[in-house]
C-alpha positions in Angstrom: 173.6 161.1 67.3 175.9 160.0 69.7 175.3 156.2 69.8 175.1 156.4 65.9 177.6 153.2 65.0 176.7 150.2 65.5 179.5 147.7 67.7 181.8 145.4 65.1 180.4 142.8 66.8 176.7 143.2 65.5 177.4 145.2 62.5 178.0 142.0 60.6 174.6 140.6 61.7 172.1 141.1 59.2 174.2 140.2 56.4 175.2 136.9 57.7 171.5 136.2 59.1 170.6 136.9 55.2 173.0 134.4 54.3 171.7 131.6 56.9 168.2 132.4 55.4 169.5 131.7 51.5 171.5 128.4 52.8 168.3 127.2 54.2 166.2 128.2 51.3 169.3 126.5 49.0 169.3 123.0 50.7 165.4 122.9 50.7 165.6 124.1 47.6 168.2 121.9 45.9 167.3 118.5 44.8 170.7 116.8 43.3 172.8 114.9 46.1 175.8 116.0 44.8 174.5 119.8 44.7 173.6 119.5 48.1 177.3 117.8 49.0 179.1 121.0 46.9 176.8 123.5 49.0 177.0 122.1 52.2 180.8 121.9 52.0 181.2 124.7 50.8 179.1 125.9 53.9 181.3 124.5 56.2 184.6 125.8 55.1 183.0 129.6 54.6 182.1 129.1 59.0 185.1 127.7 59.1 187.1 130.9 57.3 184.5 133.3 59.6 185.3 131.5 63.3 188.5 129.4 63.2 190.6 131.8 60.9 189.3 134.9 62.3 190.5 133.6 65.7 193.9 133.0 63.8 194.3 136.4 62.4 192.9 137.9 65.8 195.6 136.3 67.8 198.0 136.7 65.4 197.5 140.7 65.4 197.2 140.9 69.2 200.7 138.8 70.1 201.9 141.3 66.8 200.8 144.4 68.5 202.1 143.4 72.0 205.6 142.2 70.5 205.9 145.5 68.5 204.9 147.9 71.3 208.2 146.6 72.9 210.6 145.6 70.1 210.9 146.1 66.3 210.1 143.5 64.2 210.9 142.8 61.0 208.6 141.5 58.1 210.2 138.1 58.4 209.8 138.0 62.6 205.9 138.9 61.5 205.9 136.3 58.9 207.0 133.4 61.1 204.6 135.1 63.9 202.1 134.4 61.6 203.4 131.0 60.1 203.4 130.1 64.0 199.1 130.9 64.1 198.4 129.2 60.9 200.4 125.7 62.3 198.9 126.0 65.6 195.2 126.5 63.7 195.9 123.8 61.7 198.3 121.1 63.3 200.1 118.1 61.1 196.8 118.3 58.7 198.5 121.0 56.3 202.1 120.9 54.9 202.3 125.0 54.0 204.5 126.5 51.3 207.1 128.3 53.2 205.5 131.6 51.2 202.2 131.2 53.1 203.9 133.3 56.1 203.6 136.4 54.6 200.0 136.1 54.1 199.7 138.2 57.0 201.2 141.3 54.8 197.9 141.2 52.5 195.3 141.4 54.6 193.7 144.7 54.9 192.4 144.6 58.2 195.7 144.3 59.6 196.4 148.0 57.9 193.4 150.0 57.6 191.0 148.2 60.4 192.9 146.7 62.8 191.7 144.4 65.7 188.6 143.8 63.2 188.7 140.5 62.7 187.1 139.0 66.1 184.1 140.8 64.9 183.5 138.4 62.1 183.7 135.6 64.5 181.4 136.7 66.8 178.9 137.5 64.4 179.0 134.5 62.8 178.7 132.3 66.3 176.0 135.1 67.3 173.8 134.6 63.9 174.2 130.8 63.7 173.0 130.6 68.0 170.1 133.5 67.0 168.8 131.2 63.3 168.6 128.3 65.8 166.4 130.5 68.0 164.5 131.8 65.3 164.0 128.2 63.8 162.7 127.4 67.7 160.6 130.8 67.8 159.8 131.3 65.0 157.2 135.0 64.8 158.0 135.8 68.1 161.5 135.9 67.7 161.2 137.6 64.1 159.7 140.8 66.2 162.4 140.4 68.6 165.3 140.4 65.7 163.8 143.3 64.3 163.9 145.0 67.2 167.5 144.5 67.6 168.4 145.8 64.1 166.6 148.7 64.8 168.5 149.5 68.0 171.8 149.8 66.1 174.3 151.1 68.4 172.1 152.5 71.3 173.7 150.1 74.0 176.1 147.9 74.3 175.6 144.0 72.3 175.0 142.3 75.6 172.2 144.7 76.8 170.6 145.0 73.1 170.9 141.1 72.8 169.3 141.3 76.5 166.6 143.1 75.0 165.3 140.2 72.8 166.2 137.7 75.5 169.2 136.3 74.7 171.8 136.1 77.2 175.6 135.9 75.0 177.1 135.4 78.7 175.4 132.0 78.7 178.1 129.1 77.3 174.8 127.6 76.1 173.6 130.3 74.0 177.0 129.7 72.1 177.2 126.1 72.3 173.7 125.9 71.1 175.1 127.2 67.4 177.6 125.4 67.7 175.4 122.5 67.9 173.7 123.9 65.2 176.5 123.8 63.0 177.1 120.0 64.3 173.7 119.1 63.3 173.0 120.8 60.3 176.2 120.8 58.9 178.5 118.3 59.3 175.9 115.2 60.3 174.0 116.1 57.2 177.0 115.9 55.4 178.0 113.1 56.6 174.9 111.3 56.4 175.3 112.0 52.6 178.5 110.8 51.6 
């Protein structure tokens, strides 16, 4: 019972693999172009929320905890903190309401889970590089993804991953979802309109 929980990082996993499995099914499934425009976009800005702003609100809590382990800060110093993250995610494309930096203050991770956000990203990187390999593999790696749900949290990600021959210290492995979301994604969309 002692390696009961499985990481953050892979706890997301199956859920998001069961998602990449209905978007597939969905664009094979759907006929209409503009269906298939409306799903695909709406793809893009769910990996969007689940990589880029996760990485916002990761470094956002991180430079929060460091600044507050030091010095007191005040709901407005978090709220431009935050308002600082959300520019630098987003550059000149945005124009935010002055409102949008207190954001931060409803977000329960921040509160009751903190530092769980990274997690999200990761799984969603992790499960978009592993559909790619399953798309490759195809049976072989369905035995192998088993195999790593059942393992929940005996071992660390990067040995259990190791396991079923997939190497997450590899830049490939990552910019081979990446890729993936290139390709499938924003290609296909733009192929469309």
């Amino acid at each position: 019972m002692l390696n009961y929980e499985t990481p953050l990082t892979m706890a997301e996993t199956a859920s998001i693999f069961s998602e990449m499995l209905m978007t597939d099914h969905l664009l094979n499934t759907t006929s209409g172009r503009e269906e298939k425009i409306s799903f695909i976009t709406g793809r893009i800005e769910e990996i969007f929320a689940t990589t880029a702003r996760q990485n916002m609100f990761t470094r956002f809590e991180i430079e929060a905890h460091k600044r507050i382990s030091s010095e007191y800060l005040s709901f407005e110093e978090l709220g431009e903190l935050y308002f600082d993250e959300l520019k630098h995610m987003f550059g000149e494309t945005i124009d935010f309401l002055p409102e949008s930096k207190y954001e931060w203050a409803r977000i329960p991770h921040f509160f009751h889970t903190p530092f769980y956000c990274y997690a999200y990203n990761f799984a969603q990187l992790l499960v978009i590089s592993l559909y790619r390999k399953y798309l490759e593999d195809g049976d072989v790696f369905k035995r192998k993804y088993v195999a790593l749900l059942e393992s929940g949290g005996s071992d660390s990600p990067e040995i259990l991953l190791g396991k079923a021959g997939i190497d997450i210290s590899s830049p490939r492995f990552w910019e081979n979802g990446i890729d993936f979301i290139q390709e499938n994604f924003l290609d296909r969309l733009r192929a469309m309109i």
